[in-house]
C-alpha positions, 0 to 999 in steps of 0.5 A: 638712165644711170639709176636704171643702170644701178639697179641692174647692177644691183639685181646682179650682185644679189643674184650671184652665186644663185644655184638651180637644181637640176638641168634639162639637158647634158650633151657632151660638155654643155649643160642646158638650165631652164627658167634661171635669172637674167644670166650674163654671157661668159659668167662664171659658173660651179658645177656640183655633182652628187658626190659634191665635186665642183666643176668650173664652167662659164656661160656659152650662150643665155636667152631668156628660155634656156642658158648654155653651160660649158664645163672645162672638166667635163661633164662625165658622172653629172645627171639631170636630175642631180647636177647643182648648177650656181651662176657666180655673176662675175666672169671666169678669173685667174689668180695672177703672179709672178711666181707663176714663172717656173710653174707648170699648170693646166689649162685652168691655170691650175697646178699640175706639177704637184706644187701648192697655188701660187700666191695671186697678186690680183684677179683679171679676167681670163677675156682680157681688157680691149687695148684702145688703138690709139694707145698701142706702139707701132712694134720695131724692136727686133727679138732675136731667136738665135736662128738663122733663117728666122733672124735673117729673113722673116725676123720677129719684132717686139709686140708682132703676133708671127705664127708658124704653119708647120705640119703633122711629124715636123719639127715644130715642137722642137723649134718651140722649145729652142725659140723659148730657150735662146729669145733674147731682146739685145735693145732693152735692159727690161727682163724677157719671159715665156709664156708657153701654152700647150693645147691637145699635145701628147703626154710625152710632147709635155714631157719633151717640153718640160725637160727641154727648159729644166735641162737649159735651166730657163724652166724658171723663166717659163710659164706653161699651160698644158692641157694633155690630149687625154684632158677634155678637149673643152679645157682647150678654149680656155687655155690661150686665155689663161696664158695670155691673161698672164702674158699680160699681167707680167707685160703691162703691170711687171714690165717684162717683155713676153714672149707667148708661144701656142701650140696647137692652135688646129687643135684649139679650133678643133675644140671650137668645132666640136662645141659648134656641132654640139650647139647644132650651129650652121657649119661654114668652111669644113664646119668650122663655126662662122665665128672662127675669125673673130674667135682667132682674133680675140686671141692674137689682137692680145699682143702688142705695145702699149704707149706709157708701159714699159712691157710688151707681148709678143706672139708666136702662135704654132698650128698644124696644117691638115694634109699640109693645104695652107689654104684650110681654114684655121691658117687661112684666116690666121694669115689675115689676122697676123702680121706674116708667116713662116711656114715649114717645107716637107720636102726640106725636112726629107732632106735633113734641114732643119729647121725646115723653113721655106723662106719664099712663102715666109714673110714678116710684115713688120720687119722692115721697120725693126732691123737696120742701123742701130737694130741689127746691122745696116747691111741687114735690110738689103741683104735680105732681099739679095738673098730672097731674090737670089733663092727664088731664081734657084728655085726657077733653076731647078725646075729648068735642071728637072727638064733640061738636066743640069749638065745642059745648064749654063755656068751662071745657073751651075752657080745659082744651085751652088748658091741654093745648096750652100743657102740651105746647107750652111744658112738654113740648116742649123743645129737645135742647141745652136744659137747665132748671133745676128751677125752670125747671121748675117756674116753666113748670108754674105757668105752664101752670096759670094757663090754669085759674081758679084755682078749678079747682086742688084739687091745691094749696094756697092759699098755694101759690096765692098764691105763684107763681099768675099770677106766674110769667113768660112761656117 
């Protein structure tokens, strides 16, 4: 078995780099060659057009009558006849370093800021190495953001994959940028870093983002990967690969902790589709292809702890619900590969909170484990269930006031909507250049408590109580 081994091994390495003349079918991004050599899937491929301009691309699909190319850059300008197609024989790479930081790419990893190729300090494959499970740490360190309504209720914790469910014209892309900016880890001495990966965004979106990090002077810190709207909607599927490939490569080889954010993951998956239909592949869910779990999960599985090294990534994926339905596709299978949610209100942001974050369908599964004594504060666990349960009985009082009026109601519910309102004026609502510390806000929640009796907090301990109830100062 193992000399059959080598001499596959072989036959491959003399093969590499073989070119075919010619291809027998172009159809949107995809290039159709016929009667190549055993082709590996997600080889690296070269595209040649007449003009002798190469294109990169990487197998899709390979069977023994025709392989299936698709080309990052496009397609347009190629012809049949023409169109110099050369299988590499090894998988699509990236140039690695830690000069990377500071930098803004495409989504090839590719200088998009005028600048020359950074140095590489070694190659790793864009389709990242499998962890072995046994091998990864449970994640309990908290990372705070500086903001309130995350820190507090739906905290983000070292190594956990937490994405936001916002929709189209919410503040999404601001509270990116301001995440990016203030994230910090208070326990760890390592250094911190963002990896910030742009997918199918608006010019003047990309433009946002790299004034927002050059005029906070944390630009330095962050890598980012744009790939425009007017750029081929192919070079989105590669993006979160390449960002990630250097989360990792600055994680588990630099030891940094890492902070990956992604945006658009809908218009990633929205590329995924298109490649789908043109693939004339059977649709599932809103024709979204069969494989869009396991092609999420590919993704988000690549974050983490792992036991011996120093470094970390952590995730915090952003995608855009259509029509605002977070039971469509794309955040319905996301919500059962991550480990929680924060999902934004539309009706909060008519209202002028910002950020616009519903904290009763938010949830971060692993934040019981990352605060309390010696995380954050001690009071932190059951506070935050005083304050979860306290506004989901403002809400069942609202909609009582709705039919009722709220002159009909009783003096303990006039309270509980003082409370809500104070939660989301002052606790909630935040400035987008505020950063708290997390006694900050923790000091604000017992705050907006203190608009209850005390007797109403079942959530909390009695020394908890006499501790910071009714001591807390006005915010």
């Amino acid at each position: 078995m193992k000399s059959v081994r080598r001499i596959e091994t072989l036959d491959r390495r003399l093969l590499s780099g073989r070119e075919y003349v010619g291809a027998s079918r172009i159809d949107g991004p995809l290039i159709y060659v016929r009667n190549t050599h055993p082709i590996g899937y997600g080889e690296l491929v070269e595209c040649v057009d007449s003009q002798g301009q190469v294109r990169t691309g990487q197998v899709l699909d390979t069977s023994d009558e025709v392989v299936v190319v698709q080309v990052f850059e496009g397609t347009s300008g190629l012809n049949l006849p023409n169109t110099r197609v050369r299988f590499m024989g090894e998988p699509l790479t990236l140039a690695v370093s830690e000069q990377m930081l500071g930098r803004v790419m495409n989504g090839l990893g590719h200088p998009r800021d005028g600048g020359s190729l950074p140095h590489g300090e070694g190659e790793m494959d864009v389709n990242g190495l499998p962890i072995n499970p046994t091998a990864r740490e449970y994640p309990r360190d908290f990372i705070q953001t500086g903001v309130s309504v995350i820190d507090g209720l739906t905290t983000l914790i070292q190594g956990q994959k937490l994405p936001i469910f916002s929709g189209n014209g919410l503040p999404h892309n601001q509270l990116a940028a301001q995440i990016a900016r203030q994230a910090k880890v208070l326990s760890e001495t390592q250094e911190f870093a963002i990896v910030f990966a742009a997918m199918g965004v608006k010019y003047d979106v990309a433009r946002y983002f790299i004034d927002s990090f050059e005029d906070s002077g944390v630009l330095g810190n962050v890598a980012l990967f744009l790939s425009l709207a007017d750029d081929p909607s192919i070079e989105r599927t590669i993006t979160p690969r390449t960002a990630l490939t250097l989360a990792e490569h600055l994680a588990f080889t630099k030891g940094k902790h890492v902070l990956v954010i992604m945006t658009d993951m809908t218009n990633y998956c929205e590329s995924l589709r298109e490649i789908s239909t043109l693939r004339g592949e059977i649709p599932s869910r809103k024709g979204y292809p069969g494989y869009l779990y396991s092609n999420l999960a590919e993704l988000y599985e690549r974050s983490g702890k792992i036991s011996g090294r120093e470094g970390s990534i952590t995730q915090l994926p952003i995608l855009t619900m259509p029509n605002d339905d977070i039971g469509h596709p794309v955040p319905d299978l996301t919500g059962y590969i991550t480990e929680g949610q924060i999902v934004f209100d539309r009706e909060m942001y008519g209202r002028g909170i910002y950020p616009p974050i519903n904290g009763l369908p938010s949830l971060s599964r692993l934040m019981k484990d990352g605060i309390g004594e010696g995380m954050t504060r001690d009071d932190h666990p059951h506070l935050a269930n005083q304050l979860f349960a306290s506004y989901s009985h403002v809400q069942d009082v609202r909609n009582l006031a709705s039919v009722i009026g709220e002159e009909e109601l009783t003096s303990l519910d006039q309270q509980y909507l003082e409370f809500g309102n104070y939660f989301e004026r002052k606790f909630v609502n935040q400035a987008f250049n505020e950063n708290r510390s997390i006694e900050q806000t923790l000091d604000l929640g017992w705050r907006a408590l203190e608009e209850l009796p005390p007797e109403e907090l079942h959530r909390v301990t009695e020394e908890e109580i006499n501790t910071y109830y009714g001591r807390s100062s006005e915010a």
